[in-house]
OpenMM code with the backbone's topology and positions (N, CA, C; nanometers):
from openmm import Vec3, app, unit

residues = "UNK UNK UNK UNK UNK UNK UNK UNK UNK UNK UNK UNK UNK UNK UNK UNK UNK UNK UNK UNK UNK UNK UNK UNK UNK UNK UNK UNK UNK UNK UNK UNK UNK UNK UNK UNK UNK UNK UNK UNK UNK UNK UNK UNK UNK UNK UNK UNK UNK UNK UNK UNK UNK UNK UNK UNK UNK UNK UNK UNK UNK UNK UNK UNK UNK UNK UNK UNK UNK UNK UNK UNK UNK UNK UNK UNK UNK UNK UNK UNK UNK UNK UNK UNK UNK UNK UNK UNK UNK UNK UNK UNK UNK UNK UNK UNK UNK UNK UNK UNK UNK UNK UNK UNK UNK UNK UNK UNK UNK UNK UNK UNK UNK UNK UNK UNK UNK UNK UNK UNK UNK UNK UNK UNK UNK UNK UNK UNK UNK UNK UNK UNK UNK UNK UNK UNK UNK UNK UNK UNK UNK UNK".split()
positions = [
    Vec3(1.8366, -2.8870, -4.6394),
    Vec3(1.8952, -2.7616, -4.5979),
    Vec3(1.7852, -2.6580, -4.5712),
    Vec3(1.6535, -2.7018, -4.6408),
    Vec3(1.5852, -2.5829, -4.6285),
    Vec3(1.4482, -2.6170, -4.5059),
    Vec3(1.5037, -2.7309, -4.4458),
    Vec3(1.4372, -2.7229, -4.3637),
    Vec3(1.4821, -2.7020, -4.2418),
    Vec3(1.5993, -2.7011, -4.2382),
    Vec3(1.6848, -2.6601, -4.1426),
    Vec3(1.6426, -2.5193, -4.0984),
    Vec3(1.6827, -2.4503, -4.1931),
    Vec3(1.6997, -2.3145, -4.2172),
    Vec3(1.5422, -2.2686, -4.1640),
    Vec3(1.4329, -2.3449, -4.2165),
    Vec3(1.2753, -2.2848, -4.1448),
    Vec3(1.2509, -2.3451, -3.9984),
    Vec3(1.3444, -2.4482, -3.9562),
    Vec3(1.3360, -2.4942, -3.8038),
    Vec3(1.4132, -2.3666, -3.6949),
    Vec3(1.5285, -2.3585, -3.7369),
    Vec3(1.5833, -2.1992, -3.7262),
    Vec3(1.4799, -2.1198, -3.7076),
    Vec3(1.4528, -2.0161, -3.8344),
    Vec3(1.3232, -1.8976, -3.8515),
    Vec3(1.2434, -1.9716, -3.7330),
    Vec3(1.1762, -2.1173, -3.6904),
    Vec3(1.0711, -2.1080, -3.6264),
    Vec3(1.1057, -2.0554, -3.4838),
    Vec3(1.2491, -2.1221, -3.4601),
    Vec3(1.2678, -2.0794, -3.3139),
    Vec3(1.3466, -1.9391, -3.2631),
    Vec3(1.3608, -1.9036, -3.3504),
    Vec3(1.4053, -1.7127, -3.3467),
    Vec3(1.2624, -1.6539, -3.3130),
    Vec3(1.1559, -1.6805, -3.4328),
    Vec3(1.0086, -1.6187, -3.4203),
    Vec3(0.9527, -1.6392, -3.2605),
    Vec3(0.9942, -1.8169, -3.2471),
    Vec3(0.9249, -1.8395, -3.1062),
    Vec3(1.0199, -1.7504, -2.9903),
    Vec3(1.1584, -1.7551, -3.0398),
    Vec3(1.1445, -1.6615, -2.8892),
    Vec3(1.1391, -1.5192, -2.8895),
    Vec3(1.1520, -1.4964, -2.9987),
    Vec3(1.1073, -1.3370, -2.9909),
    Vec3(0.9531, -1.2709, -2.9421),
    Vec3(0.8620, -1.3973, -2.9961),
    Vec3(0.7015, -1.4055, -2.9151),
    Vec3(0.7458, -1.4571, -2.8273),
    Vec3(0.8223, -1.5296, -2.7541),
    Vec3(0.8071, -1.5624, -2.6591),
    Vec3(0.8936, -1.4386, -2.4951),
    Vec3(0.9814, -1.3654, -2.5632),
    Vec3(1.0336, -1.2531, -2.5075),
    Vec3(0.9189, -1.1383, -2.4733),
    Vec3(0.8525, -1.0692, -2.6033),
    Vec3(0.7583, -1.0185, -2.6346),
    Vec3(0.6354, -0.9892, -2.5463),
    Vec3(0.6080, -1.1557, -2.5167),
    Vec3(0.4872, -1.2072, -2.4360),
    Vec3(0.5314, -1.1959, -2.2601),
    Vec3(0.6563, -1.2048, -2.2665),
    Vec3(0.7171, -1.2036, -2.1332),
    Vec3(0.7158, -1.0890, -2.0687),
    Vec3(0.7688, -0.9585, -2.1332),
    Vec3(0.7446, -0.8431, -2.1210),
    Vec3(0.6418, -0.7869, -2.0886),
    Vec3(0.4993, -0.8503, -2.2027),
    Vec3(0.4023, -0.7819, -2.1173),
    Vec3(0.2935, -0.8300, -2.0233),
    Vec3(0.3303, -0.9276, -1.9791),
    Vec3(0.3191, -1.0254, -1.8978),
    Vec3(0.3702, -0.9588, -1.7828),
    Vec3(0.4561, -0.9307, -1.7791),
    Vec3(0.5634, -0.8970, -1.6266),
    Vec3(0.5265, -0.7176, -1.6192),
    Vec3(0.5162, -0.6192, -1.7295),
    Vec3(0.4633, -0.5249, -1.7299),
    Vec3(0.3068, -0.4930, -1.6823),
    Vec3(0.2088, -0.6240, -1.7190),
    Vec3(0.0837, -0.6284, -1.6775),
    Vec3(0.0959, -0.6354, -1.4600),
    Vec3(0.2204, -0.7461, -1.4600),
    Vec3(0.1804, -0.7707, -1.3371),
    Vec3(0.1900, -0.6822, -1.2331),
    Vec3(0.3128, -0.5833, -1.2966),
    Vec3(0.3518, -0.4827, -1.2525),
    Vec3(0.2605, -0.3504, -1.2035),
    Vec3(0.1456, -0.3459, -1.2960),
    Vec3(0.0627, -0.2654, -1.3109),
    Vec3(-0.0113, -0.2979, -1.1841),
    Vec3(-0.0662, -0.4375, -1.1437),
    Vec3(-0.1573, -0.5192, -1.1454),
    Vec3(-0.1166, -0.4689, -0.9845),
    Vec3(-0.0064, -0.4672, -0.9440),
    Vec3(0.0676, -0.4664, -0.7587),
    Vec3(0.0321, -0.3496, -0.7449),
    Vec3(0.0793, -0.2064, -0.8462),
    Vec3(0.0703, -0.1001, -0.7995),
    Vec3(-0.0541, -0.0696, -0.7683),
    Vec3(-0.1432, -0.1087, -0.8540),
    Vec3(-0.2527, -0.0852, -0.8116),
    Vec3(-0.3413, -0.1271, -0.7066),
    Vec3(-0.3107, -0.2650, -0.6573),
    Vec3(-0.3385, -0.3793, -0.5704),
    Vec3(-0.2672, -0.2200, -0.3932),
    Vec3(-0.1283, -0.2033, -0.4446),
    Vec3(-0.0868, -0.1303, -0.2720),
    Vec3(-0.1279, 0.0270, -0.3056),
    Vec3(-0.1440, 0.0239, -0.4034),
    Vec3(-0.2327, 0.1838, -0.3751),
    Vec3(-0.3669, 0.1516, -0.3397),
    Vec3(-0.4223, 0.0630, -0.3737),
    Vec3(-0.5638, 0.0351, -0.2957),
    Vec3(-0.5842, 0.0519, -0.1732),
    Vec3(-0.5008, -0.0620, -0.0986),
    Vec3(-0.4697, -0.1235, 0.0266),
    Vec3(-0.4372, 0.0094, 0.0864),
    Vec3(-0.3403, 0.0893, 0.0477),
    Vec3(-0.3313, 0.1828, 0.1121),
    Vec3(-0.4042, 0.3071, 0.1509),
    Vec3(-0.4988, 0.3213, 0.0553),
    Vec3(-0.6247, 0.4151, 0.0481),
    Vec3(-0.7225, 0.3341, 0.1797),
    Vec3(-0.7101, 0.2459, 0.1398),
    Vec3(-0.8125, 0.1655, 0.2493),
    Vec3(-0.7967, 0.1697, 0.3996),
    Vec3(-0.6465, 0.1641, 0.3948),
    Vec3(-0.6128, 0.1896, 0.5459),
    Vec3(-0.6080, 0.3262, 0.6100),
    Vec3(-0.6160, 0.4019, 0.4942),
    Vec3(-0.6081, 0.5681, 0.5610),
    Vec3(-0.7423, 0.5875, 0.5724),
    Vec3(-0.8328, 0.5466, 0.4954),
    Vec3(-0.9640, 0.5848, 0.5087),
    Vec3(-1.0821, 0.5327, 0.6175),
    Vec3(-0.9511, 0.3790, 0.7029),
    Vec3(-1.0212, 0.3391, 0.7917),
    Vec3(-0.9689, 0.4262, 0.9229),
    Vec3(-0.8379, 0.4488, 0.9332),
    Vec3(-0.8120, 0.5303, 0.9899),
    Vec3(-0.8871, 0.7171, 1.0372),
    Vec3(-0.9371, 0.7021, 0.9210),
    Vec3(-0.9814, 0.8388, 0.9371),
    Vec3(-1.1404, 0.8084, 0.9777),
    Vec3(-1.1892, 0.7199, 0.9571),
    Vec3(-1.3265, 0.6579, 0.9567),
    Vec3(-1.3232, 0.6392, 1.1184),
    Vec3(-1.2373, 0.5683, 1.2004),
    Vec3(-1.2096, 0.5843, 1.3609),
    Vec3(-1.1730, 0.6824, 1.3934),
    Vec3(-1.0692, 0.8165, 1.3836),
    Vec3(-1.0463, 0.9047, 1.4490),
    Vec3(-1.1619, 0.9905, 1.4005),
    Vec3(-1.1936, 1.0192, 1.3278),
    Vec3(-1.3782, 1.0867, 1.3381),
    Vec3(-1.4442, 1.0388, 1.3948),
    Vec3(-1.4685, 0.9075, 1.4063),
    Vec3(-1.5971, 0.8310, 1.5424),
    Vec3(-1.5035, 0.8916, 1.6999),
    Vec3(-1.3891, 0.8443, 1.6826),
    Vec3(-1.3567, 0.8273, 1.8312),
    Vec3(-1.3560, 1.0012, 1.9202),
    Vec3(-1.3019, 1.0748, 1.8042),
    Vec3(-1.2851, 1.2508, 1.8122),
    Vec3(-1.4649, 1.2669, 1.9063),
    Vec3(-1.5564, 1.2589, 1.8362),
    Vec3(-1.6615, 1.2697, 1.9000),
    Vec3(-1.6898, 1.2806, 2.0336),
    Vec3(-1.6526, 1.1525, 2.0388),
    Vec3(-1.6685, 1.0751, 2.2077),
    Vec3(-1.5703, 1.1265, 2.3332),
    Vec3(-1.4594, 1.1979, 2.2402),
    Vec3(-1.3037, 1.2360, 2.3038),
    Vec3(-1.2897, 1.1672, 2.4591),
    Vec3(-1.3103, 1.0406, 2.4796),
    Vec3(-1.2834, 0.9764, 2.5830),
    Vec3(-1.1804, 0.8339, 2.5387),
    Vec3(-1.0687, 0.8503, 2.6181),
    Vec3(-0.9413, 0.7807, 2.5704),
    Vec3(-0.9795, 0.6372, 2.5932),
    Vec3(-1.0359, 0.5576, 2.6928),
    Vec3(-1.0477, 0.4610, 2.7000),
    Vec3(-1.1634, 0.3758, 2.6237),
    Vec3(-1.2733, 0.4921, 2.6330),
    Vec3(-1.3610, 0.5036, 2.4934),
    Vec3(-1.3046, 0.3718, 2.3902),
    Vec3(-1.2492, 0.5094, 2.3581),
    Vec3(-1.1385, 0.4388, 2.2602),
    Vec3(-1.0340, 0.2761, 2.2427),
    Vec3(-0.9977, 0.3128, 2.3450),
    Vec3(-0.9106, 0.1667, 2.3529),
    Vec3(-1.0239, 0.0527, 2.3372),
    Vec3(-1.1474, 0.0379, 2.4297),
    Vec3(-1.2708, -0.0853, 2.4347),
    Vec3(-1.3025, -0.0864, 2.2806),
    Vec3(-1.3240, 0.0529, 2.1921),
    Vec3(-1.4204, 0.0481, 2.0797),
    Vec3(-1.2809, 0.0020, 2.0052),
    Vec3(-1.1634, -0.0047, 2.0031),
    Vec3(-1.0653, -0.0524, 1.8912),
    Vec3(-1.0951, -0.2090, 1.9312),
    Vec3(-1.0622, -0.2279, 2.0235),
    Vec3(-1.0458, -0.4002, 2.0955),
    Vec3(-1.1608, -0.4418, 1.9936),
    Vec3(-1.2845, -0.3910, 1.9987),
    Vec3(-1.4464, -0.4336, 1.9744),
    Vec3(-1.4289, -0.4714, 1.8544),
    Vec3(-1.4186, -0.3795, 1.7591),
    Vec3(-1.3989, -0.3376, 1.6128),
    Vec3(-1.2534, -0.4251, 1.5546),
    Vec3(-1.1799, -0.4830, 1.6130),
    Vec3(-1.0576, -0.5495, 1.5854),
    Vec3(-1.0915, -0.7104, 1.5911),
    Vec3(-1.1702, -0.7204, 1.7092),
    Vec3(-1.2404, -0.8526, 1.7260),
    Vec3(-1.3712, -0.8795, 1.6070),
    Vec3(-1.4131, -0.7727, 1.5821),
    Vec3(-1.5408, -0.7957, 1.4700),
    Vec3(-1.4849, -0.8479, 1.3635),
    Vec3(-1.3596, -0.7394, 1.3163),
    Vec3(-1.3101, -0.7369, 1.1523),
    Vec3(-1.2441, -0.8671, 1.1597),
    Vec3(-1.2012, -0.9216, 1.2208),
    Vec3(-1.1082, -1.0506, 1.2572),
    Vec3(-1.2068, -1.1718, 1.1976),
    Vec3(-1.2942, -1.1794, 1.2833),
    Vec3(-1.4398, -1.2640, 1.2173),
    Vec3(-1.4896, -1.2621, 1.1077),
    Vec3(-1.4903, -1.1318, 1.0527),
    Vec3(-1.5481, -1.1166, 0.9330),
    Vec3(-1.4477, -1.1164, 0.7993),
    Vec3(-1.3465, -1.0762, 0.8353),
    Vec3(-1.2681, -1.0714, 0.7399),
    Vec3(-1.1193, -1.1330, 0.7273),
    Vec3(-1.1236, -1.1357, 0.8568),
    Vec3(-0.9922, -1.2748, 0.8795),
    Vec3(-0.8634, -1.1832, 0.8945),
    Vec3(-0.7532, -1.3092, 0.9468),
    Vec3(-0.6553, -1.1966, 1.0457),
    Vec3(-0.5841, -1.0730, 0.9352),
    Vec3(-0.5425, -0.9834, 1.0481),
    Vec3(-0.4677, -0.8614, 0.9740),
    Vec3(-0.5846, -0.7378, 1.0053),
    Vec3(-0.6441, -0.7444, 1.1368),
    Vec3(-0.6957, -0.7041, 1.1865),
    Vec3(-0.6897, -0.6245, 1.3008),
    Vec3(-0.5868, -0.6472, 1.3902),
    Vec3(-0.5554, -0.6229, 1.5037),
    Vec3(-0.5473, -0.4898, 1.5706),
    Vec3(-0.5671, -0.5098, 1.6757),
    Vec3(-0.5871, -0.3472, 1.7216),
    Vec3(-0.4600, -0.2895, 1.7284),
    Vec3(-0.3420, -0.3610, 1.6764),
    Vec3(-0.2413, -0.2531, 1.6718),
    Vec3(-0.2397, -0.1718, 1.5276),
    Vec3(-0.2848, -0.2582, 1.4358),
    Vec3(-0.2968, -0.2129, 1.3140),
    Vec3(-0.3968, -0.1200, 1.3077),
    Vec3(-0.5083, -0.1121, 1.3346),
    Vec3(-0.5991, -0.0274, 1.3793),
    Vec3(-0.5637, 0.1150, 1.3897),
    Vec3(-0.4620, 0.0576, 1.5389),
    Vec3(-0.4300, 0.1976, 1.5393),
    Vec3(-0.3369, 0.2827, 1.4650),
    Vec3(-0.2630, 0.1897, 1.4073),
    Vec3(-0.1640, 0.2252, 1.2635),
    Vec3(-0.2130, 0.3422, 1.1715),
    Vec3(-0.3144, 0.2718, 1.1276),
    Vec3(-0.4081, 0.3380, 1.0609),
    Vec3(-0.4908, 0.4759, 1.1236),
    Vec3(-0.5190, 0.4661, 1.2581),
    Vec3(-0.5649, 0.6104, 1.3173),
    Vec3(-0.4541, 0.7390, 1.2963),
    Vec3(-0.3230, 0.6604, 1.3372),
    Vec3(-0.1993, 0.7279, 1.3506),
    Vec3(-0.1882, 0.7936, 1.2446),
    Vec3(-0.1553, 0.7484, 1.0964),
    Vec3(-0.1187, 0.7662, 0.9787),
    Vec3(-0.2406, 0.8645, 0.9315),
    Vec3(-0.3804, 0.8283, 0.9528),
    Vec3(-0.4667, 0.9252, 0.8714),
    Vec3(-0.4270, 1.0686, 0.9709),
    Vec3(-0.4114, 1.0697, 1.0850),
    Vec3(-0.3838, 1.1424, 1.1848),
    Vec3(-0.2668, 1.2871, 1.1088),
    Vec3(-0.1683, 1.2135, 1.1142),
    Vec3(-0.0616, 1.2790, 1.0135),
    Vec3(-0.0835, 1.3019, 0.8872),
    Vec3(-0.1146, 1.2293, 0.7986),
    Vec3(-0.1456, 1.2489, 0.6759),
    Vec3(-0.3305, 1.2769, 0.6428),
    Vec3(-0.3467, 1.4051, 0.7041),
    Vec3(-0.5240, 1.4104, 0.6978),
    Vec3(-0.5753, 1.4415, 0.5755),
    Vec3(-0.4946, 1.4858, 0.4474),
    Vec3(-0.5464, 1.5178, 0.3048),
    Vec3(-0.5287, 1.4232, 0.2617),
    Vec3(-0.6636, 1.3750, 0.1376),
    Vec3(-0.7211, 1.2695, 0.0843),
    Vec3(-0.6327, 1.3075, -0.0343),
    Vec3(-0.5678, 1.4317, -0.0845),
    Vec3(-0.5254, 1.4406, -0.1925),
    Vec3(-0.3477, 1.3765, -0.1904),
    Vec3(-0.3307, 1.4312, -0.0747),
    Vec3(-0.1902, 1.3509, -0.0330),
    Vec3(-0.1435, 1.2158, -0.0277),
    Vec3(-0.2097, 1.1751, 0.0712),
    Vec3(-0.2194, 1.0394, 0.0356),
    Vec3(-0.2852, 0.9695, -0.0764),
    Vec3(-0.3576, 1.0288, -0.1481),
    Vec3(-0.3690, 0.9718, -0.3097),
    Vec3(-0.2095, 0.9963, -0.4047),
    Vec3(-0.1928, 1.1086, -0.3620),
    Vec3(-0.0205, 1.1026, -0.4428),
    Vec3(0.0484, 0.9879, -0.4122),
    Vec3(0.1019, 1.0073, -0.2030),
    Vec3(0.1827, 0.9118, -0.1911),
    Vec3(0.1527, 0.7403, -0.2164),
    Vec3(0.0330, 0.7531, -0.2109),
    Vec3(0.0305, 0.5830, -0.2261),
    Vec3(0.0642, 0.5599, -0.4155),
    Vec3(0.0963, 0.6465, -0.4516),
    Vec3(0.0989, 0.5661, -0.5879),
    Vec3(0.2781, 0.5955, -0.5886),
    Vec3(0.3195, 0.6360, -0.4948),
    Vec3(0.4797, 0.6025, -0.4719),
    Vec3(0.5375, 0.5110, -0.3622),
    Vec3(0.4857, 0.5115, -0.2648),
    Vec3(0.5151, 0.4638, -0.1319),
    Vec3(0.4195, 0.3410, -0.0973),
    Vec3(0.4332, 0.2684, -0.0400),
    Vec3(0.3121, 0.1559, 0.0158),
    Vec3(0.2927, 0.1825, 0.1810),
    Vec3(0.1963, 0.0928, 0.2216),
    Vec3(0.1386, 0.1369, 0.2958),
    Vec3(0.2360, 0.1374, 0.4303),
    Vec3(0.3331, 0.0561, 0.4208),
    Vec3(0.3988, 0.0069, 0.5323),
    Vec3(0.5250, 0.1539, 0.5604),
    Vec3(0.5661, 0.2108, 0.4122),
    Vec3(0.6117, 0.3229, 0.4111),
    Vec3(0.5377, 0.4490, 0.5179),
    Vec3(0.4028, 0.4432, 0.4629),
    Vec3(0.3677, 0.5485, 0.4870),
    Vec3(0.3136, 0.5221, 0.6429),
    Vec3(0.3151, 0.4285, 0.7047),
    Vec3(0.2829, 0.3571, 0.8742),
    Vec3(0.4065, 0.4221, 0.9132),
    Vec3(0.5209, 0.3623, 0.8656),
    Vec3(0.6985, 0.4000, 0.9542),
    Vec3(0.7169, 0.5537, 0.9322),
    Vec3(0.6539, 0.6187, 0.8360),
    Vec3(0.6641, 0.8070, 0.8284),
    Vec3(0.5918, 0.8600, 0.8643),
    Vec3(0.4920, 0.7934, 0.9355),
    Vec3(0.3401, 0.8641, 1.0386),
    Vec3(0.4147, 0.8301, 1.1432),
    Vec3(0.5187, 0.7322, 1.1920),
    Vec3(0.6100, 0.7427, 1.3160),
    Vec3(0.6933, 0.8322, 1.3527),
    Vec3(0.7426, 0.9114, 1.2549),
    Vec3(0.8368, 0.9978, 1.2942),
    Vec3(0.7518, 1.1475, 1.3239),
    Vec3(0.7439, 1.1503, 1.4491),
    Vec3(0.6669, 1.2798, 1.5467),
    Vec3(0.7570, 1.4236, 1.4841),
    Vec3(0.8506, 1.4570, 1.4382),
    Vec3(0.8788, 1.5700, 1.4123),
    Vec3(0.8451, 1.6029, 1.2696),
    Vec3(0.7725, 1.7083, 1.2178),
    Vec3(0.7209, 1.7231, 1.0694),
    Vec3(0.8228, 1.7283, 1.0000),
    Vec3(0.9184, 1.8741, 1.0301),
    Vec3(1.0251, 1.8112, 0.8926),
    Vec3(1.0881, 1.6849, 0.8438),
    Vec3(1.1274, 1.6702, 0.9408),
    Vec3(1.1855, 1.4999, 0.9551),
    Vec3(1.1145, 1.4264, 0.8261),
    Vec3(0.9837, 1.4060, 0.9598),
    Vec3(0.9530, 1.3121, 0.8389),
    Vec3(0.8709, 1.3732, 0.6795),
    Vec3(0.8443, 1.5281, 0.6601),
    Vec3(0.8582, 1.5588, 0.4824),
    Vec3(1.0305, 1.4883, 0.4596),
    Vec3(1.1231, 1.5453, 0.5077),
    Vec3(1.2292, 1.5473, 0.4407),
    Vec3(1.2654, 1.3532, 0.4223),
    Vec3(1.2046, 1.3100, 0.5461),
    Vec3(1.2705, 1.1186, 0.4973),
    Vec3(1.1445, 1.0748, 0.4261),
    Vec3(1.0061, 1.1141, 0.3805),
    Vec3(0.9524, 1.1096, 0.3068),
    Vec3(0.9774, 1.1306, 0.1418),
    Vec3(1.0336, 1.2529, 0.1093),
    Vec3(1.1054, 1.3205, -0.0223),
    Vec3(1.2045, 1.2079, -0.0102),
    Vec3(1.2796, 1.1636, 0.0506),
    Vec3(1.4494, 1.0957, 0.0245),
    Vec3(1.3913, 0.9702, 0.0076),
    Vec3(1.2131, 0.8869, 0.0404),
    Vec3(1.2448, 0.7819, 0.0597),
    Vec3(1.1418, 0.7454, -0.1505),
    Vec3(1.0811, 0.8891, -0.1501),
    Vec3(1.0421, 0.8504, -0.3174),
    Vec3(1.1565, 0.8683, -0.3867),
    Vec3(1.2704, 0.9642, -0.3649),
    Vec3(1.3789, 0.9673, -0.4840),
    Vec3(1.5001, 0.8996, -0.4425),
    Vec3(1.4429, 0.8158, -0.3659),
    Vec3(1.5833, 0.7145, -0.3789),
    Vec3(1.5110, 0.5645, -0.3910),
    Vec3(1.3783, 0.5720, -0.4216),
    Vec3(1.3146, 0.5023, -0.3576),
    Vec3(1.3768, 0.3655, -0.2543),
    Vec3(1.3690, 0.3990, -0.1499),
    Vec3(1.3976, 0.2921, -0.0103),
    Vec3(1.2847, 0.2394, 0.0095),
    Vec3(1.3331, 0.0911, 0.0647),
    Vec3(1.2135, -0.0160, 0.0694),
    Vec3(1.2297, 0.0143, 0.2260),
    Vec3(1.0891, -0.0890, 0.2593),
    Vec3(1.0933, -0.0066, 0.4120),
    Vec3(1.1350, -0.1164, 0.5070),
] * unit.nanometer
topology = app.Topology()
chain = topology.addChain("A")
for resn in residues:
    res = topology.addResidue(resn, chain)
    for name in ("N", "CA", "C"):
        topology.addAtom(name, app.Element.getBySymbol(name[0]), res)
């Protein structure tokens, strides 16, 4: 009987470590993403802003279009696809709209990057503050 009773105790203990462990396991990973698309997303505004300062210079439009093609074909080689000059310009767009480093340090630790690409689309400012505000407090996936 009394070993019954400690085969019991063992497997209550095990899953309560084993609940325990699950939690922060899934809490770690959790951590682990946010931080992973707030990166990603810093990265893309900052490349963005890293081209519309080169290209601003030169202020010649086609300039532009050859030096994205160039720079889309480089990063492609070097760093493999997810490169493309539409994304590129994603990223010009978005630092474009969102030009404070302090802003987009807020939003990326609410929004990801793909959020903040589809709310650098919407050309009218209130608009997009106001579907910006609705899309952290309701949070909407994009």
């Amino acid at each position: 009987m009394a070993n019954i009773q400690n085969k019991t105790s063992d497997i209550t203990i095990a899953e309560v470590l084993f609940k325990d462990i699950s939690t922060l396991i899934k809490q770690s990973r959790k951590r682990v993403a946010l931080t992973v698309n707030q990166e990603i997303t810093l990265l893309y505004w900052r490349i963005g802003r890293t081209i519309s300062a080169t290209l601003l210079k030169n202020k010649r439009a086609e300039y532009g279009e050859s030096i994205i093609a160039t720079l889309s074909r480089q990063l492609t080689t070097s760093f493999g696809r997810g490169w493309g000059v539409r994304h590129l310009w994603h990223c010009v767009r978005t630092a474009d709209i969102f030009p404070e480093n302090q802003i987009v340090n807020a939003l990326s630790t609410e929004l990801s990057w793909t959020h903040l690409r589809e709310l650098a689309a919407i050309e009218d400012d209130l608009k997009r503050i106001f579907y910006t505000e609705l899309t952290i407090k309701e949070r909407w996936s994009t």
